[in-house]
SEKEVO-896636 format. One record per residue (C-alpha): residue number from 1; residue in one letter; x, y, z. Coordinates in Angstrom, 1 decimal, padded with zeros to 4 digits. Each point is the difference from the previous one (the first is absolute). Layout:
REM SEKEVO-896636
NUM/A/X/Y/Z
...
REM end
This chain:
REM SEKEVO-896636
1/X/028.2/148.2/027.2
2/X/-002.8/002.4/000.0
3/X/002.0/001.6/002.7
4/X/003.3/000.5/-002.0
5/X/-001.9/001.5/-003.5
6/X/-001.7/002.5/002.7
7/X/003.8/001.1/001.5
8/X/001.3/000.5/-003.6
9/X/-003.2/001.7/-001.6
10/X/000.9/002.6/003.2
11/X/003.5/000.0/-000.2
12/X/000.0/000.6/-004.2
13/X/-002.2/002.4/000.8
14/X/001.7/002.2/003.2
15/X/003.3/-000.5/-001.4
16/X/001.4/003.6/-000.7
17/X/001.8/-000.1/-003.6
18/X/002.5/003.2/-000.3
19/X/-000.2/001.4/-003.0
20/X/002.0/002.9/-001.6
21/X/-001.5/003.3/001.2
22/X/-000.1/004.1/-001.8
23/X/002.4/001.7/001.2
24/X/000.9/003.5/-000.7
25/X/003.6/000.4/000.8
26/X/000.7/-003.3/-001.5
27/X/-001.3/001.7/-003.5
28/X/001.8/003.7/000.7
29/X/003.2/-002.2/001.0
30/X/-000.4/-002.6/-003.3
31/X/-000.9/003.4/-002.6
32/X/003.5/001.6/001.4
33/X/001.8/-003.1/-000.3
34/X/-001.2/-000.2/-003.6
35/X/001.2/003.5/-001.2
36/X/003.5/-000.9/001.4
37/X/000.1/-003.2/-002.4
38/X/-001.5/002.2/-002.7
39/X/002.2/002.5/001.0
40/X/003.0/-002.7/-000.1
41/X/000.6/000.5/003.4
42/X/000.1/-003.7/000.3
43/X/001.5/-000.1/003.5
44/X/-002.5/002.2/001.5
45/X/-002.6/-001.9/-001.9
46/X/001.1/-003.2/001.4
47/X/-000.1/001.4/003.7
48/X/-003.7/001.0/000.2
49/X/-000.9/-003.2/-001.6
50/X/001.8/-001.9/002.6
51/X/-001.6/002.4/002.9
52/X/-003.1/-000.3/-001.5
53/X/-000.4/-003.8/-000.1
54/X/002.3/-000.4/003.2
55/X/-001.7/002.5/002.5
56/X/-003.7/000.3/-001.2
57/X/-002.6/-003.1/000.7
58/X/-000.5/-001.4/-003.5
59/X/-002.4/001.8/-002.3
60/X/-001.0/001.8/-003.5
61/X/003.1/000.4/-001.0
62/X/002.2/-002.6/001.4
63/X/000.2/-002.3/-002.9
64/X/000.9/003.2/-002.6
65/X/002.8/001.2/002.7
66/X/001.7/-004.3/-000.1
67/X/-000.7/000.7/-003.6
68/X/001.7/003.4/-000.6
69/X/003.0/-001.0/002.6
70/X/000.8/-002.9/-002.2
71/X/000.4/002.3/-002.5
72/X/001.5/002.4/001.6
73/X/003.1/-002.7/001.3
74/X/-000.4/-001.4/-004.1
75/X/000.6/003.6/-001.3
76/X/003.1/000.5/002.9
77/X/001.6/-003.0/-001.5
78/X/-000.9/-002.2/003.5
79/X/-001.4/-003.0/-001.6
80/X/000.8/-002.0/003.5
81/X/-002.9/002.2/001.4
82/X/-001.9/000.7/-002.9
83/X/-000.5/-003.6/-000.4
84/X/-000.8/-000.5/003.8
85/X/-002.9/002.9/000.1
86/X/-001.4/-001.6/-002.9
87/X/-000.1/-003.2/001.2
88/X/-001.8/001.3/003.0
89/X/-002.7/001.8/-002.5
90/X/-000.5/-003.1/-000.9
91/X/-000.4/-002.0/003.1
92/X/-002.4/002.9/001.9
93/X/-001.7/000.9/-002.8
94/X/-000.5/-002.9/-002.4
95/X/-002.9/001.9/-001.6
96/X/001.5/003.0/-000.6
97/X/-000.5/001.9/-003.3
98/X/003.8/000.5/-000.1
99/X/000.7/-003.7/000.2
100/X/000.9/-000.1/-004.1
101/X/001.9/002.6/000.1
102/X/002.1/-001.2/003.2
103/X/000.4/-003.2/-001.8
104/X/002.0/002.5/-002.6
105/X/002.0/001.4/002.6
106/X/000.9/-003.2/001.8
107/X/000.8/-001.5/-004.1
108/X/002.2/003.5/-000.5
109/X/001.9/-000.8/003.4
110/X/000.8/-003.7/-000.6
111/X/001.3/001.3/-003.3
112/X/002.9/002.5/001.6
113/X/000.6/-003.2/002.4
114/X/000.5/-001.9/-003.1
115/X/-002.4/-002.1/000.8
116/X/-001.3/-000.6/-003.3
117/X/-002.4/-003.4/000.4
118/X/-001.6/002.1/002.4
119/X/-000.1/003.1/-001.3
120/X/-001.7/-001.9/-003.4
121/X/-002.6/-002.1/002.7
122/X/-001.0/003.4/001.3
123/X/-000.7/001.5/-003.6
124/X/-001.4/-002.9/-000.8
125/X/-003.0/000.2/003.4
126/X/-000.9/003.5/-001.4
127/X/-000.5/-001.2/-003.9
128/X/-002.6/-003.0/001.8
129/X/-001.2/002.3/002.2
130/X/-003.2/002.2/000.3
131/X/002.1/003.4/-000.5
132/X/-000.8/002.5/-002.8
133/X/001.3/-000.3/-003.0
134/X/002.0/002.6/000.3
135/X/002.2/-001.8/002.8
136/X/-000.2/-003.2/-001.6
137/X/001.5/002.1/-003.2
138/X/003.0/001.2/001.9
139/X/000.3/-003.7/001.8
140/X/000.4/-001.4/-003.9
141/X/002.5/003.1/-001.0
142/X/002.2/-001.8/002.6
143/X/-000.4/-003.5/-000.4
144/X/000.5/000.2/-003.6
145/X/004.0/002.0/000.7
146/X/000.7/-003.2/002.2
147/X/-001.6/-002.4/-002.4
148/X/002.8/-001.5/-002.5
149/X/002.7/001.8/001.7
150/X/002.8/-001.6/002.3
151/X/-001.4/000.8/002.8
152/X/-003.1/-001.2/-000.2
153/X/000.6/-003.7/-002.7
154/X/-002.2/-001.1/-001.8
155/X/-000.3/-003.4/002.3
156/X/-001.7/002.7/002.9
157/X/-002.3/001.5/-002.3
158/X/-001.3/-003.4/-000.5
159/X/-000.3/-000.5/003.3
160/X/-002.2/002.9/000.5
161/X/-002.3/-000.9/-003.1
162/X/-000.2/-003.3/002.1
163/X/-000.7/001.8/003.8
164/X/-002.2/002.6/-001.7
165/X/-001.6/000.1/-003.3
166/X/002.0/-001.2/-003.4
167/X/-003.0/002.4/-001.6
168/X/000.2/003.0/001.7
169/X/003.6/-000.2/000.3
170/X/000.7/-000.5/-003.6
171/X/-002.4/003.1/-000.8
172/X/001.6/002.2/002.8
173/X/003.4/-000.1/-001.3
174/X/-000.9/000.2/-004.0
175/X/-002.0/003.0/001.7
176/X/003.1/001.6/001.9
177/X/002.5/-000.6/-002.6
178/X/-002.2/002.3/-002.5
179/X/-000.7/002.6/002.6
180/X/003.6/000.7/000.9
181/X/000.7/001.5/-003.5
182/X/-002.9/002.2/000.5
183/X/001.4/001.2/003.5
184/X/003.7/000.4/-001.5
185/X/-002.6/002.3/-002.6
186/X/001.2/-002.6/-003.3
187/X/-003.1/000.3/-000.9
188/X/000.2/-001.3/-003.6
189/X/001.6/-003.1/001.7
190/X/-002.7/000.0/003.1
191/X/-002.8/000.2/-002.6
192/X/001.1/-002.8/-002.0
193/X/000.2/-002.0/003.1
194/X/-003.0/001.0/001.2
195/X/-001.9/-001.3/-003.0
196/X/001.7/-003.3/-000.1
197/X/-000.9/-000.5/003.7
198/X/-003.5/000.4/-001.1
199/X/-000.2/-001.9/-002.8
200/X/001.2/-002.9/002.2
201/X/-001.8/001.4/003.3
202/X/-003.3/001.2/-001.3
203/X/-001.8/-000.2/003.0
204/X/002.4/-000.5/002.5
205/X/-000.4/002.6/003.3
206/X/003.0/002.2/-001.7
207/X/-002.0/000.4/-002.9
208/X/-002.7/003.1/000.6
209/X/003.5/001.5/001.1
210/X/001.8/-000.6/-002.5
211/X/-001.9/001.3/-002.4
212/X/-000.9/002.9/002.2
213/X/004.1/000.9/000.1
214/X/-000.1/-000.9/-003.9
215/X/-002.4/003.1/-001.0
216/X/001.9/002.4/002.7
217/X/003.0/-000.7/-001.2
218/X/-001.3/000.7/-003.8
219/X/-001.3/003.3/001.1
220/X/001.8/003.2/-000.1
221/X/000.7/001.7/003.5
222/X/-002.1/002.4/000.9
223/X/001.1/003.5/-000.1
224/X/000.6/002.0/003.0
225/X/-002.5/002.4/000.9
226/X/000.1/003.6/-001.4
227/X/002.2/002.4/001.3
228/X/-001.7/003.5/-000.7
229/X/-003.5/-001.2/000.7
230/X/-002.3/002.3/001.2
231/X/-001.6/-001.8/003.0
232/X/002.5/-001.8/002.4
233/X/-001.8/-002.9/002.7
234/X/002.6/-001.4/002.3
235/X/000.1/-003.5/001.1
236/X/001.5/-001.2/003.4
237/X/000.5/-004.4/000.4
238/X/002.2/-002.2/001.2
239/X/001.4/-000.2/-004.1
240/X/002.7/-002.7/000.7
241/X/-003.1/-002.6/001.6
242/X/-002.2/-001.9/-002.2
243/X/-002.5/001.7/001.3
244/X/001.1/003.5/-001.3
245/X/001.0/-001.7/-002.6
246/X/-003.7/-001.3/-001.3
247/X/-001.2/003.9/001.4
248/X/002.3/001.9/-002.1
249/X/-001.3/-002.3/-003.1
250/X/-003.5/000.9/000.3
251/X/000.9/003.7/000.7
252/X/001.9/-000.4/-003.4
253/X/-002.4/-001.5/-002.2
254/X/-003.1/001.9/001.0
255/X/002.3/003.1/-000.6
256/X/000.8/-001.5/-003.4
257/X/-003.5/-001.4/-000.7
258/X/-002.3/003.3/000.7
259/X/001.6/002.7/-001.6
260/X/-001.4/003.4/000.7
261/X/-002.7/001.7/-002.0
262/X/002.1/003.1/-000.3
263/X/002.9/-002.2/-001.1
264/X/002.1/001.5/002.8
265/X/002.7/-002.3/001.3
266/X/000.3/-001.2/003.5
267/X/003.3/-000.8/001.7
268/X/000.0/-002.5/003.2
269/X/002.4/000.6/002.3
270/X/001.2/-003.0/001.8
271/X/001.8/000.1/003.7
272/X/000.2/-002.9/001.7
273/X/-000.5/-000.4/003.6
274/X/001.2/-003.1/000.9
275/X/-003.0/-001.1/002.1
276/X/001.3/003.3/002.5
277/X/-002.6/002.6/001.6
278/X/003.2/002.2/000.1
279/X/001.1/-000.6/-003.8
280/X/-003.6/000.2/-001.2
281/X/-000.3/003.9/002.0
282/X/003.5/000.8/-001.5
283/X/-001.3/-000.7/-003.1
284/X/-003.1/002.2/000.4
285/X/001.6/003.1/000.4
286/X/002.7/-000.7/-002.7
287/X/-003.3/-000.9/-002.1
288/X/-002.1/003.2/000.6
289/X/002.9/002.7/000.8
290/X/002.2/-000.7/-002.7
291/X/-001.8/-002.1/-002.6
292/X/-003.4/001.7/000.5
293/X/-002.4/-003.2/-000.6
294/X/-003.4/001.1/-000.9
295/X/-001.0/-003.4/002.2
296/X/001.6/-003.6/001.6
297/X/-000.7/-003.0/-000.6
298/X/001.5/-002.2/003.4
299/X/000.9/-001.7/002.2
300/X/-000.2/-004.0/-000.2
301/X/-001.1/-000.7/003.3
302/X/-002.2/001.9/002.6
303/X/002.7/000.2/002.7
304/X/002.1/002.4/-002.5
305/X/-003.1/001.9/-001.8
306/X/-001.6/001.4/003.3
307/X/003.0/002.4/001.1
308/X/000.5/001.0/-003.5
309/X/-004.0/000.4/-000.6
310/X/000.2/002.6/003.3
311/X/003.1/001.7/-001.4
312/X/-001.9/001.0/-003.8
313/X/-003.3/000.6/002.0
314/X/001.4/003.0/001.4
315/X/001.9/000.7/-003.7
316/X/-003.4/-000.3/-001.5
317/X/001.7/-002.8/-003.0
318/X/-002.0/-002.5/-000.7
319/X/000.8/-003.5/001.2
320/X/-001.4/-002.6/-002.0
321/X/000.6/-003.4/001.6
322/X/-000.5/-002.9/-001.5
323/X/001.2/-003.2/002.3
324/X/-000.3/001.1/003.7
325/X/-003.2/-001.6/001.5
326/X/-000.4/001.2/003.2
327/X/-003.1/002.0/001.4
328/X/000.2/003.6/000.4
329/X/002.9/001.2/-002.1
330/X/-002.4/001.8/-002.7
331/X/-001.7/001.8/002.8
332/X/003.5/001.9/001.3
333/X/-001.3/002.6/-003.0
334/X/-001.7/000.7/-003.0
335/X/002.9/-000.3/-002.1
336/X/000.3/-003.8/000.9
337/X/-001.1/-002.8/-002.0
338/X/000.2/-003.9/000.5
339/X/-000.7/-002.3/-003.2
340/X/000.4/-003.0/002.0
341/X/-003.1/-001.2/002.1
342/X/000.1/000.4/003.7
343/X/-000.6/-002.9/002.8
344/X/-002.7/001.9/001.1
345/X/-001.4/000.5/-003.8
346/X/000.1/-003.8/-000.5
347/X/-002.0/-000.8/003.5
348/X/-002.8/002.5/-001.1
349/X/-000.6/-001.2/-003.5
350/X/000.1/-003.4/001.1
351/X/-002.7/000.5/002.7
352/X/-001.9/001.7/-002.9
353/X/000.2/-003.1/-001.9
354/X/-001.0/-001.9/002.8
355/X/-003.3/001.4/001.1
356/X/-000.8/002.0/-003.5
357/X/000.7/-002.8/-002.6
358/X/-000.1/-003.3/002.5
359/X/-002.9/001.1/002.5
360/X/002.6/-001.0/002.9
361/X/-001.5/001.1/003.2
362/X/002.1/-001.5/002.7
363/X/003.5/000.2/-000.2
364/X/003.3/-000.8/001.4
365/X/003.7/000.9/-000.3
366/X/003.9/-001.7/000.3
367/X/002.6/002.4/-000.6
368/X/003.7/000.2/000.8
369/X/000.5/002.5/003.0
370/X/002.1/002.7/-002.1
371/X/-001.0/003.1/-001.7
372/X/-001.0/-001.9/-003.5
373/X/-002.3/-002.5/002.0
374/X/-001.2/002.7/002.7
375/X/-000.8/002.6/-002.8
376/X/-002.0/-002.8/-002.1
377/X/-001.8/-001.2/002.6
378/X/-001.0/002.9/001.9
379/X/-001.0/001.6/-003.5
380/X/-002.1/-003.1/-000.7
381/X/-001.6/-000.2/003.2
382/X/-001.1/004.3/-000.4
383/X/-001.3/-000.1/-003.5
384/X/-001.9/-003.5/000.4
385/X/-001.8/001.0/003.2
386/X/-000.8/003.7/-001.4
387/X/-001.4/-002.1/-002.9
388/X/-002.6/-002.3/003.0
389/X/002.2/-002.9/000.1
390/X/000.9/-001.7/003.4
391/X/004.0/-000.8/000.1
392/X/-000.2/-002.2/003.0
393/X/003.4/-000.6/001.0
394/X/003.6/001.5/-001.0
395/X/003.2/-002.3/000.7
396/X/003.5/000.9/-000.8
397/X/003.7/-002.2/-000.1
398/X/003.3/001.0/000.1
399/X/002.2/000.3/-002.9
400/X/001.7/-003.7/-000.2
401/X/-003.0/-001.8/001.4
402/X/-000.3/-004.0/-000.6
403/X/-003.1/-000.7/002.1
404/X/-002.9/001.6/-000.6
405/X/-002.3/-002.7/001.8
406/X/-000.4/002.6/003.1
407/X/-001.7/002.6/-002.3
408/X/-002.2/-002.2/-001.7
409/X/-001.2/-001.3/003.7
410/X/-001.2/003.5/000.5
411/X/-001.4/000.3/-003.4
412/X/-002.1/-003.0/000.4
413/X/-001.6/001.0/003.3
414/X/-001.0/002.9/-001.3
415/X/-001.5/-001.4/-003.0
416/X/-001.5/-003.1/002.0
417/X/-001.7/002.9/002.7
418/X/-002.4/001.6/-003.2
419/X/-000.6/-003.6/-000.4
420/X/-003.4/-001.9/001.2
421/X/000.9/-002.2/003.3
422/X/-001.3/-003.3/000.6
423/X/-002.7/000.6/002.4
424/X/-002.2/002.5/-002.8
425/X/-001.0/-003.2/-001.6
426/X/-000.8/-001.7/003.6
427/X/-002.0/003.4/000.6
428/X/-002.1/000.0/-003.4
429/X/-001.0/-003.5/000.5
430/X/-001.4/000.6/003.4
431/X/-002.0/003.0/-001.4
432/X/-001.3/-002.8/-002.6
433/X/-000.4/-002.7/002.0
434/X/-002.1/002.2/002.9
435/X/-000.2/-002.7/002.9
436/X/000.8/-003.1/-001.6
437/X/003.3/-001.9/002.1
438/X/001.9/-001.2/-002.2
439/X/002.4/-002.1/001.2
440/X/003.8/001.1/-000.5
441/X/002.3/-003.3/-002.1
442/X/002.6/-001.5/001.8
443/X/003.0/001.5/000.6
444/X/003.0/-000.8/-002.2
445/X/003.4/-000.6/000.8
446/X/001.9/002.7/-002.5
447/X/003.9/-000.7/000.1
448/X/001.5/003.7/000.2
449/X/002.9/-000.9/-002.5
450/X/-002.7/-000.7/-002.6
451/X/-002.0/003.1/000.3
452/X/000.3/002.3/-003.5
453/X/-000.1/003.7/000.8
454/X/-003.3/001.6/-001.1
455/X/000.5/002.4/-003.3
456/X/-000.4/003.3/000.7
457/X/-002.4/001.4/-002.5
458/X/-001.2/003.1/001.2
459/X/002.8/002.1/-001.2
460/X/-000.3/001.6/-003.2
461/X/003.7/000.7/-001.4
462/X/003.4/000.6/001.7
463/X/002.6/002.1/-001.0
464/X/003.8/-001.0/-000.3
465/X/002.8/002.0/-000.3
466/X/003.4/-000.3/000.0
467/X/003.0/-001.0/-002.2
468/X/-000.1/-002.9/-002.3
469/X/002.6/-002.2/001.9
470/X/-002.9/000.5/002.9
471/X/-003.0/-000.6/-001.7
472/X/001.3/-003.5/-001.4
473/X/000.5/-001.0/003.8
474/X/-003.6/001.6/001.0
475/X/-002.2/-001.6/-002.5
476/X/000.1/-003.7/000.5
477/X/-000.1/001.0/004.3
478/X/-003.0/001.8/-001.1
479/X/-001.6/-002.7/-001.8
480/X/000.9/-002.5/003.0
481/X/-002.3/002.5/002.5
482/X/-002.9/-001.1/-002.0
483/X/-001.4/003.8/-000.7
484/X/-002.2/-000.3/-003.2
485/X/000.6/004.1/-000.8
486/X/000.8/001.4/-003.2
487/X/004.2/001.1/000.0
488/X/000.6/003.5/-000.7
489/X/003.2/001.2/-000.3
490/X/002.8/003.0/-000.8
491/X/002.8/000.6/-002.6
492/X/002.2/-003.1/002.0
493/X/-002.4/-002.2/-001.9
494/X/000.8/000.9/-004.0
495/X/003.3/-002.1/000.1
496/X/-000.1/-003.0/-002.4
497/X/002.2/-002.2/002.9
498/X/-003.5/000.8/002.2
499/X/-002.0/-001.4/-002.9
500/X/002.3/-003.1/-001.4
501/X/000.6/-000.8/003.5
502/X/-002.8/000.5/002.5
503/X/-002.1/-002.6/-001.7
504/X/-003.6/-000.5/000.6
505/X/000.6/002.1/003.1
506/X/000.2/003.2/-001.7
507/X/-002.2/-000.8/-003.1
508/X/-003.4/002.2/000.2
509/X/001.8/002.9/002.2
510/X/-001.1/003.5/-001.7
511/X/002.9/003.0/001.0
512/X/000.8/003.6/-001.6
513/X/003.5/000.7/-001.8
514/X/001.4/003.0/-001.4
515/X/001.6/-002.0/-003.2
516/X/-001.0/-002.5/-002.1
517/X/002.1/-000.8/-002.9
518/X/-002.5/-002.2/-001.6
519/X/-002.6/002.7/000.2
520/X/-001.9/000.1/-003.5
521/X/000.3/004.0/000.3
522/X/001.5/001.1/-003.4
523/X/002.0/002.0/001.9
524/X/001.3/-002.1/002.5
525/X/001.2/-002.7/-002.9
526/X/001.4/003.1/-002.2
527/X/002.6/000.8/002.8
528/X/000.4/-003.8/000.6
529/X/001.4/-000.6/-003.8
530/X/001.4/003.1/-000.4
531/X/002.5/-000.8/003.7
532/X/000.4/-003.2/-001.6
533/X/001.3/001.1/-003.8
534/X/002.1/003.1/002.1
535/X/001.8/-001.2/002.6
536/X/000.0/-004.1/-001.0
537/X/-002.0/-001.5/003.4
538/X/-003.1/000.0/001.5
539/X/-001.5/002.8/002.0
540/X/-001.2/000.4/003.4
541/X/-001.6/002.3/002.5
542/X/002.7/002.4/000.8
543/X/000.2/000.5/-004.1
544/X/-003.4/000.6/000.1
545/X/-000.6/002.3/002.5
546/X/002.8/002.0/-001.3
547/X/-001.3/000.1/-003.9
548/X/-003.4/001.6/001.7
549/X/001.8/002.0/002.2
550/X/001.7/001.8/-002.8
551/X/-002.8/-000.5/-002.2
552/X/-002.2/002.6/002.6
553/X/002.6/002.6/-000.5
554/X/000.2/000.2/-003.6
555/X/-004.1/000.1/000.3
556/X/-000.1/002.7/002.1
557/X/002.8/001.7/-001.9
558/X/-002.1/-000.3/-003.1
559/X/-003.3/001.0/002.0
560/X/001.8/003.3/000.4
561/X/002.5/-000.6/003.5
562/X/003.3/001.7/-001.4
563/X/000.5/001.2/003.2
564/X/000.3/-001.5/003.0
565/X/-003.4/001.9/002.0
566/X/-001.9/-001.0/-003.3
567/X/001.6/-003.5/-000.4
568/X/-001.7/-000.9/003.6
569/X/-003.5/001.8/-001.1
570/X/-000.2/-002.4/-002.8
571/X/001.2/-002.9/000.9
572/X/-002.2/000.1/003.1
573/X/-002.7/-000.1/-003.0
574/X/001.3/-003.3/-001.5
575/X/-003.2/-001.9/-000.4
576/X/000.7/-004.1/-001.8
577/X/002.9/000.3/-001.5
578/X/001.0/-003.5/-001.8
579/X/003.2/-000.8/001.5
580/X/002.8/-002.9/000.1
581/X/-002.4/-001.2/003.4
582/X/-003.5/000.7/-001.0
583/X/-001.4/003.2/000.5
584/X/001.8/002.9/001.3
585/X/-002.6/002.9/002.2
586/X/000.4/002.4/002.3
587/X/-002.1/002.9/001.7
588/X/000.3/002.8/002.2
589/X/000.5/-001.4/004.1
590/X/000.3/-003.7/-002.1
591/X/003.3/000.6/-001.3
592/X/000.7/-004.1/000.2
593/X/-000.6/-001.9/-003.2
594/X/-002.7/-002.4/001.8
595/X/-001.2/-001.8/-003.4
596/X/001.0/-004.0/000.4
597/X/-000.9/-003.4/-001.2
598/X/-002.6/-002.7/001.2
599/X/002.1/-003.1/-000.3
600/X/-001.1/-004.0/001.1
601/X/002.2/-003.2/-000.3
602/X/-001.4/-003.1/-001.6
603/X/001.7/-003.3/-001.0
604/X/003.1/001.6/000.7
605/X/000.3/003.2/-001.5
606/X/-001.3/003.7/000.3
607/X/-002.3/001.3/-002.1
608/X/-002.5/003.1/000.3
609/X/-003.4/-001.0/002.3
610/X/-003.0/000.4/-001.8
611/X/-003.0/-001.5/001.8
REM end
């Protein structure tokens, strides 16, 4: 027996477990198969996704290319294979965070097979699910066309309320049968709807919605922006994503919100790029040679704002950019600016935390081997060391990792080698004891199988970082390895799934984050309501960092920058600005908006650390 436990203990832990792995032509491949399909080249689209799952080992972006092929098939009117690459998101990738929405698509294809029942079932998964309420919302929108119609009886909607939830799906189709007037824009009908649904749904999860799409749909729409203003900033996104979508929002409403001391207008001048380098430099030159921009606000991701940041570098405009996270891009020139935080900004002000405010002296890291987690970690390790610290050990993973229980081996050695051994206590009691022979006890028998390891105590604090989906699989290996250290951890920890679902394994971890929506800044909740009353939903980061990203210009516009060499001068001089995130600074040679929040989890949910 003793001998079988040993074999498995050795086996569990030599066994290799492959795990997706970074890889750079997978993401240059998937990035030009997305601006085909945004492009609605939806053949072309559909080939690099199939290349891209089909000849590279699986990794990063494996589950978004079987998410965009299904599409891809859906939108080319192929539901046979639409509904077959979904299926298979869904069997490789059961914890995928496109699993809701691929529930949609398989629903959508069932439909044009006139498979109604199923179609319903499928609607019916997302409403019970764990998606956001925006996907449940467009789930109700169709169940509630089938309900009551021949196609789907009423004997079937029954059924479901039976298979399902009567509850949820009573409220979902009261819910979608309101909201269709509102998209057909009836809105005196959708209205009246709306407020019968909450009379009888009050606190159903349509209901903060509802009311949401209630006081848009009571506002006027805004007007376009002015056409003869005197100070033009262009903004390059992806418009058509959700993503742009939520950029181009807080763009708008800063705009809108800050008006200029010298009540001078200020026209924005979208171009959308489509998530392509090649669209985003188009746009650049159209931007600057013909529309003469006093500055940019752009682009969404980092992969598209470094080629365009090099291009108005040597055009001397100034870039301000308000999403893109990676380290370095302010640096290409003075006329660069990033409002996001860096993963080398978090790693530092963590480590400050750690030895500054927690007296943590010996340290240790886990972080994902790509260029967030090898940017955090090598920054923590630099700035807590300069500060005396000790960081005894560094251990990475691979994107896609399940087992951790290697890495934690390591870590536990190390810790366990500051540790005292066994013999210092023989060693002090025979310095006591001079001469004396004492004689030793009897050995005991000690079965192996029983043996508890010994916590390792001598480590102070170890960092974490990587993504959320990550961290919920780390933390409870972490607390199996028996290390009593205090969890530190990155941006991947402010997700509420981390919090709701990591348990006692994640309660007490302290990590930085850029935004914090529940921040009692007045600032911070000013741009919170005002989203919410403008657009009808909630807000989120992207919105965020593009309110303060606009919200630097106009400060430097009004601090005297009305051209574009004095626009840089002051906005290099932006010292604690209140902005949609926090605080908004930057300095000359620091031209990245470092400023972020100290955030812990307890019972549950995340809330600011204060010790």
């Amino acid at each position: 027996m003793k001998t079988l436990s040993t074999l498995l203990f050795l086996l569990l832990f030599s066994t290799h477990i492959s795990g997706e792995i970074y890889s750079q032509k997978a993401e240059t491949l998937f990035q030009r198969a997305l601006a085909h399909y945004n492009q609605d080249n939806l053949s072309d689209a559909r080939d690099r996704f199939i290349e891209l799952i089909e000849q590279h080992p699986p990794n990063q972006r494996t589950s978004a290319a079987r998410f965009m092929l299904a599409k891809s098939h859906y939108k080319l009117k192929a539901y046979d294979q639409a509904l077959t690459a979904a299926i298979a998101l869904q069997h490789y990738y059961p914890r995928s965070r496109y699993i809701s929405e691929t529930d949609l698509i398989i629903g959508d294809c069932y439909f044009h097979q006139h498979q109604i029942y199923n179609a319903a079932t499928q609607y019916a998964r997302v409403l019970t699910s764990r998606a956001d309420i925006r996907t449940k919302a467009r789930a109700a929108d169709r169940l509630s066309q089938l309900s009551g119609s021949e196609k789907l009886p009423d004997s079937e909607v029954e059924n479901l309320k039976t298979d399902f939830n009567r509850a949820i799906i009573d409220e979902a189709i009261a819910f979608g049968k309101a909201h269709w007037h509102i998209k057909l824009d009836d809105l005196e009908k959708g209205n009246k709807y709306l407020t019968l649904f909450l009379d009888h749904h009050p606190n159903g999860q349509f209901a903060v919605l509802a009311r949401q799409i209630l006081i848009s749909s009571s506002q006027p729409t805004p007007e376009p922006g002015p056409q003869k203003a005197r100070y033009k900033i262009g903004v390059i996104a992806p418009l058509d994503t959700p993503s742009g979508e939520d950029l181009r929002n807080g763009i708008t409403l800063a705009r809108d919100r800050n008006p200029l001391a010298s009540h001078d207008q200020v026209e924005l001048i979208l171009e959308d790029s489509a998530g392509d380098p090649i669209r985003a430099a188009r746009a650049v030159q159209r931007l600057v040679e013909e529309r003469d921009v006093l500055a940019i606000i752009g682009a969404l991701t980092s992969a598209v704002t470094t080629p365009i940041a090099t291009m108005l570098s040597a055009q001397k405009v100034p870039l301000v950019a308000p999403t893109a996270s990676d380290d370095g891009i302010a640096s290409l020139s003075p006329y660069i600016f990033q409002v996001n935080a860096t993963p080398g900004a978090q790693g530092r002000r963590i480590a400050e935390h750690a030895v500054n405010k927690q007296g943590l002296r010996t340290l240790a890291s886990l972080a994902s081997r790509d260029d967030y987690g090898q940017s955090i970690a090598r920054e923590f390790a630099t700035r807590a060391e300069d500060l005396g610290a000790e960081v005894l050990i560094q251990e990475w993973y691979e994107p896609g990792t399940t087992d951790y229980r290697r890495q934690f081996e390591r870590i536990r050695i190390a810790g366990l080698a500051l540790q005292a051994p066994d013999d210092l206590a023989s060693a002090i009691d025979s310095l006591i004891l001079g001469n004396i022979r004492v004689a030793p006890p009897p050995p005991v028998v000690v079965d192996p199988d029983t043996v508890q390891l010994e916590v390792v105590e001598a480590l102070d604090g170890i960092l974490i970082a990587g993504g959320a989906e990550d961290i919920l699989l780390i933390a409870p290996q972490f607390h199996s390895a028996l290390v009593s250290s205090q969890v530190l951890g990155s941006d991947g920890w402010n997700h509420d799934e981390v919090a709701r679902d990591g348990g006692n394994y994640v309660d007490g971890a302290i990590f930085v984050a850029k935004y914090y929506d529940q921040s009692h800044l007045e600032s911070v909740q000013n741009f919170v309501n005002a989203y919410r009353s403008r657009f009808g939903k909630e807000q989120n980061i992207v919105a965020a960092l593009g309110y303060d990203a606009m919200l630097s210009i106009l400060h430097g516009i009004n601090a005297g920058g009305t051209t574009r060499d004095r626009l840089r001068e002051h906005l290099e001089t932006l010292t604690d600005i209140p902005g949609a995130t926090g605080q908004i600074s930057f300095g000359k040679g620091h031209r990245e908006n470092a400023w972020m929040y100290m955030l812990t989890i307890r019972n549950g949910r995340i809330e600011p650390y204060q010790k």
